[in-house]
C-alpha positions, 0 to 999 in steps of 0.5 A, a space after each residue: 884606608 890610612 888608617 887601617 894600613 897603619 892599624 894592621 901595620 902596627 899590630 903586625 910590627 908589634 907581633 913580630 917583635 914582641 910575640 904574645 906580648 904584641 897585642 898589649 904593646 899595640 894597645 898601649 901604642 894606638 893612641 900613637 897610631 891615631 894621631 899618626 893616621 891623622 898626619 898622613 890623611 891630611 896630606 891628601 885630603 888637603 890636595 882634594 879640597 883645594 881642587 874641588 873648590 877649584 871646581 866649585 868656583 869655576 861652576 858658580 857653586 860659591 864665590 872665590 872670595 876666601 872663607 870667612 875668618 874667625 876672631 880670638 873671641 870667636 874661636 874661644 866661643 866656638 871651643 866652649 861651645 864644642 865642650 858643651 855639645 860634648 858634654 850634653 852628647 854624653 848625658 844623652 847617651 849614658 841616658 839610653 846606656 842599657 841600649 847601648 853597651 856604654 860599660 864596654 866602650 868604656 872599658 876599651 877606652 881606659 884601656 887605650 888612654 890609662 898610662 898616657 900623660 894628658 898633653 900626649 892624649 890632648 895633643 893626638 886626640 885633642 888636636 891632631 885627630 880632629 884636625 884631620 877627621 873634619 878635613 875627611 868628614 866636613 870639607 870634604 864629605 859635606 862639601 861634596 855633598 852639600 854641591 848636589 842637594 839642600 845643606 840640611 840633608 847634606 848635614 844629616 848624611 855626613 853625620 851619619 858618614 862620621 858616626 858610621 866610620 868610628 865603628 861601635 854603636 856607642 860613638 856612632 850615636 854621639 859622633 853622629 849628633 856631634 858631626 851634624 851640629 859641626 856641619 850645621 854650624 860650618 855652614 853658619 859661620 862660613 868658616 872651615 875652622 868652626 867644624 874643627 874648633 867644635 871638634 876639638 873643643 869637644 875632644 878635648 872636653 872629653 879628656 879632661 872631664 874625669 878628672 875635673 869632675 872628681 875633683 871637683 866631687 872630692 873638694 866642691 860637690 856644688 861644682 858640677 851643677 856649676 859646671 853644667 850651667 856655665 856650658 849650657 850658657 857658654 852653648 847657647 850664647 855662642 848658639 845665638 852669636 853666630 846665627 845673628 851674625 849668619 847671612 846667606 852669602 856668608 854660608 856659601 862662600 865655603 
């Protein structure tokens, strides 16, 4: 609902203001909105977790320990393993592209992100918007879920939830792939901050691989294959980290 206030609001402004010219100004500034949504959809949300683990432990749902906490290491890890998830999402989904109408989303994304500096995008769609769309789709949505049925169907409707909400088939395929491996591996790790770290690491992932992998094109061919190995190995050892490290009272004191 945030969300869409401040789209219609933005374009309605833009109009107003500018006439024809409102629509390409909207574009150029959606980014900006993006990360705007973000801010103000944590507000409440934030409320609305607190109160249902209020909840959650006055019924005996989960302990009222606190969350588990996360090392420097192991957030390192978990970015990695965002970044490999993303990029192994993205060759999954170029792989059925014909189905998919990639070539238009593609389109549509250059024209958002083309003419903004990389900290900007980094710090509105890298950090701000994933930040607040785990907050929605795993403490919320997942949690909520996960307090009337077993955590594995939990883990599939939520995904669905977050590839239903992006709005285009292209990012409901690899948004649904990605929100079910988030809250696969909150559930493992017990910590809020894994689904986010995951997010962002793989948001991030996404802005800076164009330019990574030209340059490495243009100066290392051999590197991309590098690339690709050093995320598969990064991926799987933290895949392998955190289920050793997983125990049931772990999972539950979310």
């Amino acid at each position: 609902m945030i969300s869409q206030i401040i789209g219609y609001a933005g374009i309605w402004l833009a109009m107003q203001l500018l006439g024809e010219g409102g629509t390409e100004a909207y574009y150029n500034n959606a980014i900006l909105l993006t990360g705007l949504t973000g801010l103000i959809t944590m507000i409440p949300c934030l409320y609305f977790y607190k109160k249902d683990r209020r909840a959650r432990i006055a019924g005996g749902l989960v302990t009222g320990q606190k969350p588990n906490r996360l090392s420097i290491g192991e957030c390192g890890l978990i970015l990695v393993m965002g970044a490999g998830f993303a990029q192994f999402a993205n060759m999954f989904v170029n792989m059925i592209g014909s189905f998919l109408n990639t070539e238009e989303y593609q389109e549509t994304m250059s024209q958002l992100t083309d003419g903004k500096s990389m900290f900007f995008l980094i710090v509105c769609m890298g950090i701000i918007a994933p930040l607040a769309e785990e907050i929605v789709f795993r403490w919320l949505i997942y949690l909520r879920l996960r307090d009337y049925m077993r955590s594995g169907e939990a883990i599939v409707i939520s995904g669905l939830f977050f590839g239903i909400y992006h709005g285009n088939l292209v990012q409901g395929v690899y948004a649904s792939i990605l929100g079910c491996l988030f809250a696969y591996f909150l559930e493992q790790t017990g910590s809020l901050w894994t689904s986010v770290l995951l997010h962002m690491g793989a948001n991030i992932w996404s802005l800076v691989l164009p330019e990574l992998a030209a340059w490495l094109l243009d100066r290392y061919p051999m590197g991309i294959a590098v690339m690709l190995v050093l995320l598969l190995t990064g991926m799987c050892a933290g895949i392998s980290y955190f289920r050793n490290r997983t125990d049931t009272e772990q999972r539950r004191i979310i």
